[in-house]
ZALUMLO-6927 format. One line per 3 residues: number of its first residue (from 1); for each residue x, y, z of C-alpha. Coordinates in pm, 1 decimal, padded with zeros to 6 digits. Example, Ala and Ser with C-alpha at 12.3 -4.5 7.8 and 13.67 -1.06 7.14 Angstrom:
# residues 2
1> 01230.0/-00450.0/00780.0 | 01367.0/-00106.0/00714.0
END
This chain:
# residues 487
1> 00500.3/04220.8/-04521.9 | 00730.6/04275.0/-04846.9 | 01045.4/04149.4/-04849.9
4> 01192.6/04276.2/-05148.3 | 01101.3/04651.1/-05199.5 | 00848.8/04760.7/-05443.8
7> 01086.0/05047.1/-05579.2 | 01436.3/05044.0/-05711.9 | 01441.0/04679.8/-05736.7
10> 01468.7/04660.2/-06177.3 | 01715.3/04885.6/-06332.7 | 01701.4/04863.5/-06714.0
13> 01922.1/04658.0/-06958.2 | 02235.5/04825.4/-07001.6 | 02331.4/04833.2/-07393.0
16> 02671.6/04666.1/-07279.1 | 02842.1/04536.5/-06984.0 | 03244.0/04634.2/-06952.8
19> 03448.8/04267.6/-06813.2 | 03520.2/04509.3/-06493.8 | 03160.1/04566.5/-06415.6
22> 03094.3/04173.2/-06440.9 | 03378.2/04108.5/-06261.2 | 03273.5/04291.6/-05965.9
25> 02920.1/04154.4/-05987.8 | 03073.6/03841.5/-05954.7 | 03294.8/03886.7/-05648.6
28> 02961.9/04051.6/-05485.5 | 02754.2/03729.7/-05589.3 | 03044.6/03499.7/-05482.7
31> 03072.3/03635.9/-05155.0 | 02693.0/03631.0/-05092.9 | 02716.7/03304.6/-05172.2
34> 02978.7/03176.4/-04993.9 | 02864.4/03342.4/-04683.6 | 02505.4/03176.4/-04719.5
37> 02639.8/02814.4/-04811.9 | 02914.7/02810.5/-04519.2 | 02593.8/02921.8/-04281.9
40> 02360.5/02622.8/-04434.1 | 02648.1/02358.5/-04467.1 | 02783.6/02454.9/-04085.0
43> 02646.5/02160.4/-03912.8 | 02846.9/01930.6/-04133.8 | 03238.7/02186.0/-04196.7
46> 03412.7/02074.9/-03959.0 | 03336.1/01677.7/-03920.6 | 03181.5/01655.0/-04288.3
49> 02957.7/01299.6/-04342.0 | 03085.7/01036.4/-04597.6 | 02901.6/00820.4/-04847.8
52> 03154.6/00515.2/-04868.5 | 03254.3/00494.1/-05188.6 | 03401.3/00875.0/-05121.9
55> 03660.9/00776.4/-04878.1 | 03894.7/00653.6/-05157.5 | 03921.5/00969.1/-05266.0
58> 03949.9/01127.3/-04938.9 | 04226.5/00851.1/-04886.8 | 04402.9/00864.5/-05222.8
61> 04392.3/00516.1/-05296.0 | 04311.6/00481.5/-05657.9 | 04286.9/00088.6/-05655.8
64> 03943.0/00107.0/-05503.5 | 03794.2/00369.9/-05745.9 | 03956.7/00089.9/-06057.0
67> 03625.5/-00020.0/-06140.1 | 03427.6/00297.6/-06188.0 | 03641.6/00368.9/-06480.9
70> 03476.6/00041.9/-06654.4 | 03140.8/00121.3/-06470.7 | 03089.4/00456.7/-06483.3
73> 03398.8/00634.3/-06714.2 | 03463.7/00853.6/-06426.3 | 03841.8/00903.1/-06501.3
76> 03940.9/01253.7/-06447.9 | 03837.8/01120.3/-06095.6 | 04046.5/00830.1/-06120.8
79> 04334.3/01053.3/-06243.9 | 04235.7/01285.9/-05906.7 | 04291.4/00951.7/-05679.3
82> 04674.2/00986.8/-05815.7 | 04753.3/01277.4/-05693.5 | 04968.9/01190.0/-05387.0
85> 04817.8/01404.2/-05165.2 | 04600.8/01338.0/-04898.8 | 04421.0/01667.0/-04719.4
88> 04170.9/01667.2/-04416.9 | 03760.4/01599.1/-04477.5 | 03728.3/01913.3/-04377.5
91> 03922.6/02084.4/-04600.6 | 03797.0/01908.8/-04927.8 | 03435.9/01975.7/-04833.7
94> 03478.3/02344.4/-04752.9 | 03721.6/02372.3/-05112.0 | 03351.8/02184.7/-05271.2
97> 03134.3/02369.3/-05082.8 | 03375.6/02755.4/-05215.4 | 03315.1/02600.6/-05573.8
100> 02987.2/02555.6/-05551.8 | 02918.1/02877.1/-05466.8 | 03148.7/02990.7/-05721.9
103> 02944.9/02812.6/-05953.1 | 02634.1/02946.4/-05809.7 | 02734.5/03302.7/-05836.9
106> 02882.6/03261.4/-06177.0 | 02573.6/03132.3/-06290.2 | 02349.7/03394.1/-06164.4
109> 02616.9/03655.4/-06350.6 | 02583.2/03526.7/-06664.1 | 02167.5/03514.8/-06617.3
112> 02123.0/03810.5/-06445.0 | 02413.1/04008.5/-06513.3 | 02290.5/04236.6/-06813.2
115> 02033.2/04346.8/-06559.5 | 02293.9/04484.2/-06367.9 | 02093.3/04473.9/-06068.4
118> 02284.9/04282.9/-05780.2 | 01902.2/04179.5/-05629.9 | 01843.5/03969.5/-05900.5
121> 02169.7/03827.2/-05894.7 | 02184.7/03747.5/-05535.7 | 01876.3/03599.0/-05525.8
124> 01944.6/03348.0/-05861.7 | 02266.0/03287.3/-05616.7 | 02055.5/03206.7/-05335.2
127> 01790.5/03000.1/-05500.7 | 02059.6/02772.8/-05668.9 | 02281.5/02711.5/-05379.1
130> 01903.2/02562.9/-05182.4 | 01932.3/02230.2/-05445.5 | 01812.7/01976.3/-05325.1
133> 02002.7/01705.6/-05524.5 | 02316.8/01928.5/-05464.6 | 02273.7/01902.2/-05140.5
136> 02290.3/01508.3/-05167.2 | 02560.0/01483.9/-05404.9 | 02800.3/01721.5/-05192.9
139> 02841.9/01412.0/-04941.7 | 03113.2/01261.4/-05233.4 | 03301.9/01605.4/-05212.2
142> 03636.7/01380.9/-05242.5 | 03580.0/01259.4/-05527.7 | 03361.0/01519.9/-05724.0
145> 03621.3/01832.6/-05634.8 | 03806.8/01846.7/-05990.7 | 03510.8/01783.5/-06190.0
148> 03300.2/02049.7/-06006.6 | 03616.8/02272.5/-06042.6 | 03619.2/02244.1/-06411.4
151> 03209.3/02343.7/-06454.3 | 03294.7/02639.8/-06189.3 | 03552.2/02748.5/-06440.9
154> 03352.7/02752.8/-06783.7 | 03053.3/02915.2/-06564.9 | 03358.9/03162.3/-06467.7
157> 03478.0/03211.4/-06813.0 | 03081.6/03215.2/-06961.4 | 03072.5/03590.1/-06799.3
160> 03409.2/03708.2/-06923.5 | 03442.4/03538.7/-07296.8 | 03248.0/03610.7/-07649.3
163> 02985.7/03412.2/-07719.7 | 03213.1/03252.8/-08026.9 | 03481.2/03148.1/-07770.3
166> 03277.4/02967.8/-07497.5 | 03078.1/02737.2/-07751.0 | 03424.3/02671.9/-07910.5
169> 03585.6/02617.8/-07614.9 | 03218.5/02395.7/-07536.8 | 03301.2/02012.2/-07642.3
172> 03656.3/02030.5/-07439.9 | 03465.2/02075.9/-07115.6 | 03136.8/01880.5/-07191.4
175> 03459.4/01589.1/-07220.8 | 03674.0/01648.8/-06915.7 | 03314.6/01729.0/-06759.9
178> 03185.2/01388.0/-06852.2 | 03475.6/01196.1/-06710.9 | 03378.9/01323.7/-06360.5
181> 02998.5/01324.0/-06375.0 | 02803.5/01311.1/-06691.9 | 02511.1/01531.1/-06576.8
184> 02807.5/01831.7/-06534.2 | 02759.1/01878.3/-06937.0 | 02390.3/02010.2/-06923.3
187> 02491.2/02269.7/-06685.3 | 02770.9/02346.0/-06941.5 | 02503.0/02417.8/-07160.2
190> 02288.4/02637.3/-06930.5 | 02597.7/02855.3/-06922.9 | 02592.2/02907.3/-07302.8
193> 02202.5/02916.0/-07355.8 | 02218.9/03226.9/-07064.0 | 02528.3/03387.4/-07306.5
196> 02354.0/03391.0/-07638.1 | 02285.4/03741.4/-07719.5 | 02108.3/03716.9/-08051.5
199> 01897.3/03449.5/-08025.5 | 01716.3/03293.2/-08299.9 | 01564.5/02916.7/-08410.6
202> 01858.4/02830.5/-08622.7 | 02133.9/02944.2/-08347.9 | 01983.1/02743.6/-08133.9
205> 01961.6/02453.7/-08348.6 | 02350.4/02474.4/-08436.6 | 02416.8/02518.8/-08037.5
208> 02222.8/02217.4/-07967.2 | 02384.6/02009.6/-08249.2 | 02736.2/02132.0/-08101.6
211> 02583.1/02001.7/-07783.9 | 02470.4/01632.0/-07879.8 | 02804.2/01631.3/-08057.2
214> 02967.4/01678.1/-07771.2 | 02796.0/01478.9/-07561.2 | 02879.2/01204.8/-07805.7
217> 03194.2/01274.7/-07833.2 | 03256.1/01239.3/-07462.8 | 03071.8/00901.1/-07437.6
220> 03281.6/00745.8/-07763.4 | 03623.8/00899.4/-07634.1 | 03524.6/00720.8/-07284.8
223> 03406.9/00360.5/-07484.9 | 03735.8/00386.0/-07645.2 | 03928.4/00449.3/-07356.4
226> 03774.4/00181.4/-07183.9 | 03809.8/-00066.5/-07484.9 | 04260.4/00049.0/-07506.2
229> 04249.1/00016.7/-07067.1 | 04006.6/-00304.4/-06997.6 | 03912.6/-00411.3/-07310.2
232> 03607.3/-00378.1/-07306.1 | 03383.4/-00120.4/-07560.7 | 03154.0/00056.0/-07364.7
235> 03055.5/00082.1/-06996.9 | 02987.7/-00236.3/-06756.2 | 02713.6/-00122.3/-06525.7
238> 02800.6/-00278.8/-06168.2 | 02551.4/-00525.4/-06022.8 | 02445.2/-00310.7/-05752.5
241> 02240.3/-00123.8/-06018.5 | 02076.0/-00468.2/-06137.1 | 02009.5/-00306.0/-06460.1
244> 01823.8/-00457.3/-06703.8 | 01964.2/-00323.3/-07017.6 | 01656.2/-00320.7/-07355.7
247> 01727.5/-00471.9/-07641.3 | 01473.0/-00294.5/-07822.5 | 01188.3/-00112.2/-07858.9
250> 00943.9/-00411.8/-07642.2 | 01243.6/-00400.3/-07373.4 | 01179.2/-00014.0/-07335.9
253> 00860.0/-00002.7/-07260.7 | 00944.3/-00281.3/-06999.3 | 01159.1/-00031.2/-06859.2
256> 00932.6/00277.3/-06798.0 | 00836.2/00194.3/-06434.2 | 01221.1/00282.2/-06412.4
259> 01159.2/00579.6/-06514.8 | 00826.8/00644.9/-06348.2 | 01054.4/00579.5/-06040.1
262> 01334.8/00797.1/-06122.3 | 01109.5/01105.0/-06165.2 | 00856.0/01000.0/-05876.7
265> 01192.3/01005.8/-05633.4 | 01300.1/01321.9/-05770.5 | 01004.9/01463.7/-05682.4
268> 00986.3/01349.6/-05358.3 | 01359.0/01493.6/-05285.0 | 01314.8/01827.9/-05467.4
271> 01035.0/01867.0/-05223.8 | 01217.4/01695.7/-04915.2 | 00917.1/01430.5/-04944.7
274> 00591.9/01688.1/-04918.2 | 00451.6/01627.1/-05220.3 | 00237.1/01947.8/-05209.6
277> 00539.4/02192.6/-05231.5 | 00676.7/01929.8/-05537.4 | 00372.6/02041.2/-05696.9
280> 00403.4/02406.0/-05623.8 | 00731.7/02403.2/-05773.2 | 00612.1/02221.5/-06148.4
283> 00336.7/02537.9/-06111.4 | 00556.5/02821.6/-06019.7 | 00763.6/02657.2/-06349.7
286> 00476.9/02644.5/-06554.0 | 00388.8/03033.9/-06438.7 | 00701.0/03167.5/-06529.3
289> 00759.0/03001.1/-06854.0 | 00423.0/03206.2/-06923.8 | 00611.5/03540.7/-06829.5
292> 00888.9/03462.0/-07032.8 | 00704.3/03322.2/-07347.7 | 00520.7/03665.3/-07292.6
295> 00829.8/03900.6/-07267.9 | 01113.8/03682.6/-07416.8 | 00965.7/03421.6/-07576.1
298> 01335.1/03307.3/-07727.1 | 01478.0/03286.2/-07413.1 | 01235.0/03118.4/-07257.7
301> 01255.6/02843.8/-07628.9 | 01655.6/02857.3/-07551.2 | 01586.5/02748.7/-07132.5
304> 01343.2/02509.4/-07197.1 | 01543.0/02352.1/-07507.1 | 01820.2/02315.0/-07256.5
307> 01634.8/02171.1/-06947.2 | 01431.1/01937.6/-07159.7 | 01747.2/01802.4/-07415.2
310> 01907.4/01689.5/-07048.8 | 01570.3/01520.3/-06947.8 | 01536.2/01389.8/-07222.2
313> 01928.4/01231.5/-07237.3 | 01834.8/01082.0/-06887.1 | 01516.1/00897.7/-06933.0
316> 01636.8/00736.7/-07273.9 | 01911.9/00604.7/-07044.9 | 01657.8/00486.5/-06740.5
319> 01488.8/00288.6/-07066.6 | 01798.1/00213.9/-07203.8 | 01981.7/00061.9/-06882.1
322> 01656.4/-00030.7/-06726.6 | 01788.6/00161.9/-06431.2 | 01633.0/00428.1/-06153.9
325> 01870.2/00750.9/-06166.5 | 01932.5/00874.0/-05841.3 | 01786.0/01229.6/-05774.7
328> 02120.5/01345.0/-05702.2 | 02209.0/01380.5/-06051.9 | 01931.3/01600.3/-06191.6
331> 02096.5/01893.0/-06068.1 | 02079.2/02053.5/-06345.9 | 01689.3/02086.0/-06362.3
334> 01730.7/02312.0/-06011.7 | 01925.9/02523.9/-06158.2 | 01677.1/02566.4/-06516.8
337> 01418.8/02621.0/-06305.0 | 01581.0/02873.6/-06049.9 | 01747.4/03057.5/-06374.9
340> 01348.7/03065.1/-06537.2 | 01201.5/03197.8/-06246.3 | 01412.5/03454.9/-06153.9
343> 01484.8/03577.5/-06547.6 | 01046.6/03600.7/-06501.5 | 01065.6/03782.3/-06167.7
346> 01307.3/04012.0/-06334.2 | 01104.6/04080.5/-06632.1 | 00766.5/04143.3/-06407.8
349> 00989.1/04405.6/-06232.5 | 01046.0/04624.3/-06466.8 | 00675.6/04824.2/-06416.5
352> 00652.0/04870.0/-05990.5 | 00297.9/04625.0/-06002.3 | 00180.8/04351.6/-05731.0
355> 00318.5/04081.8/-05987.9 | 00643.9/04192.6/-05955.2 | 00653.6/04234.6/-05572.4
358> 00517.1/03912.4/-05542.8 | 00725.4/03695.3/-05772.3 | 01003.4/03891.0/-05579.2
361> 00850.6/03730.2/-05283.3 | 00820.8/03426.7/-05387.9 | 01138.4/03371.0/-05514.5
364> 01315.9/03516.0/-05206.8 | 01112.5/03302.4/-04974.0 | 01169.5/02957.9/-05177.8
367> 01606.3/03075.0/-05156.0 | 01585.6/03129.7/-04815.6 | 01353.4/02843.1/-04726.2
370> 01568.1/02557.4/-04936.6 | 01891.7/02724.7/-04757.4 | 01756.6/02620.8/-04407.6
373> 01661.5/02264.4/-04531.1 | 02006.4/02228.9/-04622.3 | 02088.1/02314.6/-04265.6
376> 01881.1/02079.5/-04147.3 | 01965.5/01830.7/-04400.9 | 02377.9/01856.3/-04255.8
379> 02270.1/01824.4/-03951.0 | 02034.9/01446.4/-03993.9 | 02410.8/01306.7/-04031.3
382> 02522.1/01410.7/-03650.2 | 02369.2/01051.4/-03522.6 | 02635.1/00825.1/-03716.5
385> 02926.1/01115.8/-03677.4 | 02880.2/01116.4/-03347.0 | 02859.3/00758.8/-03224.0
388> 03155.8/00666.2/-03465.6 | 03371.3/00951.3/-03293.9 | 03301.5/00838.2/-02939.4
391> 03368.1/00518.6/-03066.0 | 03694.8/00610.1/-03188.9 | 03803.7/00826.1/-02892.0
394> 03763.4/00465.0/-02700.5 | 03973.8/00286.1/-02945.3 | 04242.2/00563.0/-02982.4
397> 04276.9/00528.9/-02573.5 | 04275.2/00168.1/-02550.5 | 04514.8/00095.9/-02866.6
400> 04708.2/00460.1/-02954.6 | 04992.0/00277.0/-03150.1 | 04750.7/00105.9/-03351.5
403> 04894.1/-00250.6/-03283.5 | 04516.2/-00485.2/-03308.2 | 04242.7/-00487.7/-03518.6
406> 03886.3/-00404.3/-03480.1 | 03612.6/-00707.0/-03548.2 | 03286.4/-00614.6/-03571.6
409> 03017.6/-00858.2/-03486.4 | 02654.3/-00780.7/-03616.7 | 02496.3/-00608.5/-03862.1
412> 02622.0/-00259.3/-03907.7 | 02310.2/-00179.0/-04093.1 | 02105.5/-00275.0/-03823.2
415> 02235.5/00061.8/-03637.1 | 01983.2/00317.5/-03508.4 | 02282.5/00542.3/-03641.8
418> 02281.5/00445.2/-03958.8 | 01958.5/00398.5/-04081.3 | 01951.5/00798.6/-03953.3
421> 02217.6/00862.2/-04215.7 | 02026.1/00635.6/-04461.7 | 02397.7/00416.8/-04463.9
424> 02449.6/00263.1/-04812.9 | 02683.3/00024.5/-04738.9 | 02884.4/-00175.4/-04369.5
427> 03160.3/-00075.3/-04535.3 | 03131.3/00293.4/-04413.6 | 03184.3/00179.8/-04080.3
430> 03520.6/00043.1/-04221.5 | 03626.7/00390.0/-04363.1 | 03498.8/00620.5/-04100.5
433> 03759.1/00440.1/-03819.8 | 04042.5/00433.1/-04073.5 | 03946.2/00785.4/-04085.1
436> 03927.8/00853.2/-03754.1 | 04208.9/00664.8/-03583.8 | 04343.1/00409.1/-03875.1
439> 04251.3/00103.5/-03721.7 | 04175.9/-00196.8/-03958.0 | 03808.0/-00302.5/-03946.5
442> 03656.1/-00627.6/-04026.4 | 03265.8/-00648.1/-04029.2 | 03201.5/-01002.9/-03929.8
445> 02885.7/-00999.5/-04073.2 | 03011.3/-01011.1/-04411.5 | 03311.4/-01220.7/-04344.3
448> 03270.1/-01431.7/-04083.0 | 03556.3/-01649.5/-04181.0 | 03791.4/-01353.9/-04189.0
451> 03722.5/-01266.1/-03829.1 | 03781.7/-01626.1/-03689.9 | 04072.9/-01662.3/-03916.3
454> 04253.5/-01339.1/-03719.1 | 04105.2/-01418.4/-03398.6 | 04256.5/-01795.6/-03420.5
457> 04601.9/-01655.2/-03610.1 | 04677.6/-01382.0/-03323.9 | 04652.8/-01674.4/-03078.0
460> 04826.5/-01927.5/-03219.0 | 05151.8/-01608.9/-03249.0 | 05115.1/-01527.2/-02937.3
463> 04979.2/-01181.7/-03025.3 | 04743.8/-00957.4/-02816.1 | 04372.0/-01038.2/-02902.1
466> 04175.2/-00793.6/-03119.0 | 03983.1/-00537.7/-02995.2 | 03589.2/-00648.1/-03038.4
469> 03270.5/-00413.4/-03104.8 | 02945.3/-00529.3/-03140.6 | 02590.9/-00429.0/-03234.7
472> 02374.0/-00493.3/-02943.9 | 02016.5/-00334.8/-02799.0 | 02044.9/-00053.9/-02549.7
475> 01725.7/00104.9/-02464.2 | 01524.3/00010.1/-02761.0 | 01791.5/00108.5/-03009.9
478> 02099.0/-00010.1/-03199.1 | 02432.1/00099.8/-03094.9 | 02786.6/-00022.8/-03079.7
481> 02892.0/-00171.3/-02810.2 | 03307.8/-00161.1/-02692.0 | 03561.9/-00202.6/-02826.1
484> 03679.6/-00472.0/-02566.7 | 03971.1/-00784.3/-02605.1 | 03848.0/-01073.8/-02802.0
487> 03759.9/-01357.2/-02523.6
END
């Protein structure tokens, strides 16, 4: 069976493309897209999962995202916690979810779109929206909104604007970019590697020098801001990394397990941990940089010099930092190698041959196939959503004017629930009832002392006792038990 016809599929370069023809190839693209990630993200719209360290955002409280500004330089996010306003989960992670299809479909217009064949784009839409590490970073939607809004944008702008205007309008975003999430720059750069119309060595050297430039720009502008705020030059990496930062070249080498690790996990994700498929991928990669070096061998120098430059930025900081890089933030290789095998599938479509059909295939089947792991994916987090809102509907019943707090003896991380959810950190417990019904939460477990000093301060005042939850057995598994006066 074919899936994507063998005729009509490749219409020929147009000499030109008029703003209102890519206009309405992105509104087609964007609403492909939308429709396909509001199908795969469906389990998780309306009661959208958490990682803890999202819920200031979602909360606006800007004194518990403080330190990532010294850790991390994240302060257009900090800047985002000011805002005053304070919308439903929901709502911020269908607003993230519209602007990354946004981003998808821009992305596939300004690859695709001098094709002029809405196949091609739809399907670069498609395969980019399956990422894997996207998938994983969408659970801090709070806090990643602005700086995902600002990449949409320049993506959006990359298939309206000259050539000469995007890269000069290129070190203001890789900036504001790098304040929310470093890795945002290198898709920055995708955009204007895909725009380049006359390619040659020496453009791409000055592009890629406007690039590192950039790049260091944003890191020295973020050192200095950090030295005028805390005083300090540079970034503090919290302890929770347990970084072991080289001192030179001996302390490098020390550190390549790191990045042995880093890739070894990124693999495993990218493949949603069968290895085989991880391997399919590096040779569908390898197969259609071999189209491209055949048919457009500048492109496919201008891709590569892209994906590789951003590889390249993250493992000298794994043997820098002596740190492992989460998988979430190579999200920018997914897209590289989406754009490079689709720009090959498109090029082996212009004669109606078995190649063609098949790459067409191919590249339908892995879209379609990484779209319903993300479905599955939203849906591994129903365990802990679910046993924290029953939990909550107990606790709004039992206390609906909020009056006690909630004490939570045991080990949160002990939870059936939340080792389904891969939990980071108790603390999500904590957040998730604020969330759901604003009670206070202390986890015992971490702070024993706190708990008896409320328990023994509410009796000596006279006050009703706090409500109590535990972490007890029930049929082989971990659940939470209550909530239920203290005594």
């Amino acid at each position: 069976m074919t899936f994507a016809p063998a005729d009509a599929v490749y219409i020929a370069p147009r000499s030109s493309q008029s703003k209102p023809d890519e206009t309405q190839q992105l509104l087609r693209a964007f609403w492909v897209s939308l429709l396909a990630i509001f199908v795969a993200s469906a389990p998780n719209l309306i009661d959208p999962f958490i990682r803890h360290d999202d819920y200031p955002a979602l909360f606006g409280e800007p004194q518990f995202f403080w330190g990532k500004t010294l850790q991390e330089g994240r302060w257009l996010n900090y800047l985002w916690h000011l805002r005053g306003i304070v919308t439903p989960a929901w709502l911020n992670f269908a607003a993230y979810q519209i602007l990354w299809a946004l981003l998808a479909a821009a992305l596939a217009v300004a690859a695709m779109g001098r094709e002029g064949h809405p196949w091609f784009i739809a399907a670069l839409a498609l395969f980019i929206l399956g990422s894997a590490p996207a998938t994983l970073i969408s659970l801090w939607f709070s806090t990643l909104l602005p700086g995902l809004a600002i990449v949409a944008l320049y993506a959006v702008l990359g298939c309206w604007l000259s050539q000469r205007s995007l890269r000069a309008l290129l070190p203001l975003f890789v900036i504001i970019s790098f304040w929310a999430y470093p890795t945002y720059a290198f898709i920055l750069l995708a955009v204007c590697l895909m725009r380049t119309k006359d390619r040659s060595v020496v453009d791409l050297l000055r592009l890629m020098l406007l690039f590192i430039g950039s790049f260091a720009a944003a890191v020295l502008l973020t050192y200095t801001i950090n030295w005028y705020v805390h005083g300090i030059f540079g970034v503090l990496l919290a302890d929770w990394r347990e970084a072991t930062p080289a001192s030179g070249l001996s302390g490098m080498i020390a550190n390549l397990p790191d990045v042995l690790e880093t890739f070894r996990l990124l693999l495993a994700i990218n493949s949603y941990n069968f290895l085989p498929a991880g391997y399919f991928h590096i040779g569908l990669l390898i197969v259609a940089t071999g189209v491209m070096i055949k048919h457009a061998p500048k492109e496919a120098l201008y891709l590569h010099a892209g994906l590789w430059a951003g590889v390249a930025l993250m493992v000298l900081q794994s043997l820098k930092l002596g740190v492992v890089v989460p998988p979430r933030a190579f999200s920018f290789i997914w897209i590289y190698y989406a754009v490079i095998v689709v720009r090959a599938t498109a090029m082996l479509s212009k004669n109606h041959n078995l190649a063609g059909r098949l790459m067409r295939n191919c590249t339908l089947l892995i879209a379609l196939s990484y779209l319903l792991q993300t479905f599955f994916q939203y849906t591994a987090y129903h365990p802990w959503q679910t046993e924290t809102r029953l939990f909550a509907e107990k606790l709004r019943r039992l206390d609906p004017a909020i009056e006690r707090p909630v004490l939570v003896y045991g080990d949160v991380m002990a939870l059936d629930s939340a080792k389904a959810v891969s939990l980071q950190r108790d603390l999500g417990l904590t957040f998730r009832i604020q969330q759901l019904t604003g009670h206070k939460v202390v986890l015992c477990h971490s702070a024993p002392k706190a708990c008896t000093d409320i328990e023994q301060t509410r009796k000596d005042e006279g006050l009703p006792p706090a409500w109590v939850t535990t972490v007890e057995d029930d049929k082989d598994e971990k659940r939470l038990n209550g909530p239920f006066p203290a005594g």
